[in-house]
Each structure stands twice: as structure tokens, then as C-alpha cells.
C-alpha positions, 0 to 999 in steps of 0.5 A: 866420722863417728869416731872421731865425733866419740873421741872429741864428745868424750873429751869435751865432757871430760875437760869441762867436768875437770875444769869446773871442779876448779873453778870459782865463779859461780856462772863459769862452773854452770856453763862449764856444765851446760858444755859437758851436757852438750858433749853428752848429746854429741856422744849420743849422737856419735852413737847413732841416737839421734832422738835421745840427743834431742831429748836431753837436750830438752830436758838439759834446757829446763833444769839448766835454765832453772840453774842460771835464774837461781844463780841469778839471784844469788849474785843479785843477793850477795852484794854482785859477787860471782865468787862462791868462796864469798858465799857459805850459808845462803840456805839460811836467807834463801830457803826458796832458791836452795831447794830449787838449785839443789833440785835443778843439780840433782836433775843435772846429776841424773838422780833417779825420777827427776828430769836429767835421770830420764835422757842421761840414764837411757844415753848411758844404757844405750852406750853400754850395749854398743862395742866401743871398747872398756876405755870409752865406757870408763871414760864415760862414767868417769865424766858422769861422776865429774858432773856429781863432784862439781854439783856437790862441792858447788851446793856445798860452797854456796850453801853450807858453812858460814857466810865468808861475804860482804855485810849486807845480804839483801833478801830477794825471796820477798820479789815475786817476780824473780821467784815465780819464774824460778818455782815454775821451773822447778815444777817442770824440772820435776814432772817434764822427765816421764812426760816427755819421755812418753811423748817421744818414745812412745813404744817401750824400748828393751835393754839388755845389761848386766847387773854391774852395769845396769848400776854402775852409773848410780855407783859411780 
């Protein structure tokens, strides 16, 4: 039943966004993550798009994998932490992996032109034009801003501040086998958006929206 698919989509993406706004561990709050994502493709899915569901579904993969192999190598840094209230700072030691992270979170975030921007903003278009009622389209944009707030305050505990670790960071920026898969995924989490969306959808699809709506997710 489509409905009832909707209900649990909603609340699966809801749960998780809350959860992983309180979770420490940095590959719990990922995978927390890639479960709000995979609600969001059985919300599009409950909806009737299937062919969306399978693009972002896509496009999650490139930039979640880009994600756990940054996330990697900063655990492998940071003396095998996974505590991010032991980290602060990691952008000075590691300029590569925190351009490429913060890459992968605006993805995830749905930022305008990178991958995530191009399956999510036609999920959440298309369920603007559906008549499912106010309560599931504001819970839609809630778990939306969900997702900004844990990507932020992970980029902001991993990143800013001052280091709060052990003494020793050791530098794996200088390892180019665990740099180069890294980079390579950023390129692609770059460019892969327009190019499968011109793949999948080749003919150009036309929504009608009211203002407000047309940018209520870049206000939310």
C-alpha cells in the first residue's frame, strides 16, 4: 500500500536525520545518513517514481562512497578514533580529505549543481505537485533541513576548532593509494549529476510550482 509505504519513508527519514544529530561516532552518523537517503528513495518511490528512486539511488552511491573513504582515512589519521568530539582542526592536516568530505556533504545536502542536487530537487518537486496533504509535505522539508543540520555540525566538529585528539596525527595525505580513489570520486560526484540526468531523463520534464515552493527547499 502506497500509503502506508509514505508513512514509514517519512518516518524513517525523520527518525534517522534526529538521531545522527546526536550521534558521535563519526561512521554511525554516515550511516545514519545513507538510511534517511534510503528513505528518501522509498518516499519517491511510494510517490509512483520509480525511475527517480534509481537515480538518486545513483548518485547517493558516488558521493556516500566518496564520504566513508574520507571518513576512513581520517579514523586512520587520528590514531583509530571514531569519536568526532576527538577531533577539531583536521583541515589543517588534512587540506585534500576536507575539500573532498565537504564536497561529498554539500552533495549530500543537495546544494545546487553538484550530484545530490539533481535526484533530490526533482524527489522534492515532484512531491510538491502530489496532494498528499500539508503534514507530509512539511515533514518532507523538515527531514531535508535534518540532513543540512548534521552535515554541518559534522563538518564543524571534524573540522573547525582546535584539535581535542591523542598527540600524534599521522599525515596520510602523502599515501596515494588512499588519496587517489578519493579524488577520483570527487570528480565524479562533481560532474555525475547533469550527466546522468541527461541519460535517464532524456526528454525535459515540466513542473508547475508556486514560488514559495519552488524554493522553500533552498530556504529550508
Amino acid at each position: 500500500d502506497s500509503a502506508l509505504l509514505l508513512f514509514i519513508s517519512v518516518m524513517t527519514m525523520f527518525m534517522s536525520g534526529v538521531v545522527a544529530i546526536f550521534e558521535y561516532d563519526l561512521k554511525k552518523i554516515i550511516a545514519l545518513s545513507t538510511l534517511s537517503q534510503l528513505g528518501m528513495m522509498m518516499f519517491s518511490i511510494s510517490l509512483g517514481l520509480f525511475e527517480l528512486a534509481f537515480f538518486h539511488l545513483l548518485t547517493h552511491a558516488l558521493f556516500k562512497a566518496l564520504l566513508f573513504l574520507c571518513a576512513g582515512i581520517l579514523i586512520h589519521g587520528v590514531s583509530n578514533t571514531q569519536d568526532i568530539r576527538s577531533f577539531g582542526g583536521l583541515s589543517l592536516n588534512f587540506p585534500l580529505v576536507t575539500v573532498c568530505m565537504n564536497l561529498a556533504n554539500l552533495s549530500l545536502c543537495g546544494v545546487p549543481f553538484l550530484a545530490g542536487f539533481y535526484s533530490k530537487d526533482l524527489i522534492v518537486e515532484f512531491a510538491c505537485q502530489y496532494s498528499w496533504g500539508v503534514f507530509i509535505l512539511c515533514m518532507m522539508f523538515i527531514c531535508l533541513s535534518l540532513t543540512v543540520l548534521y552535515s554541518v555540525r559534522l563538518t564543524y566538529l571534524s573540522f573547525v576548532g582546535v584539535y581535542n585528539g591523542g598527540p600524534s596525527i599521522s599525515v596520510c595525505e602523502s599515501d596515494h593509494s588512499l588519496i587517489g580513489p578519493v579524488v577520483i570520486l570527487s570528480f565524479v560526484s562533481l560532474i555525475s549529476g547533469p550527466i546522468l540526468s541527461w541519460l535517464s531523463f532524456p526528454a525535459p520534464v515540466l513542473i508547475f510550482l508556486p514560488a514559495f515552493l519552488k524554493w522553500a527547499a533552498l530556504l529550508f
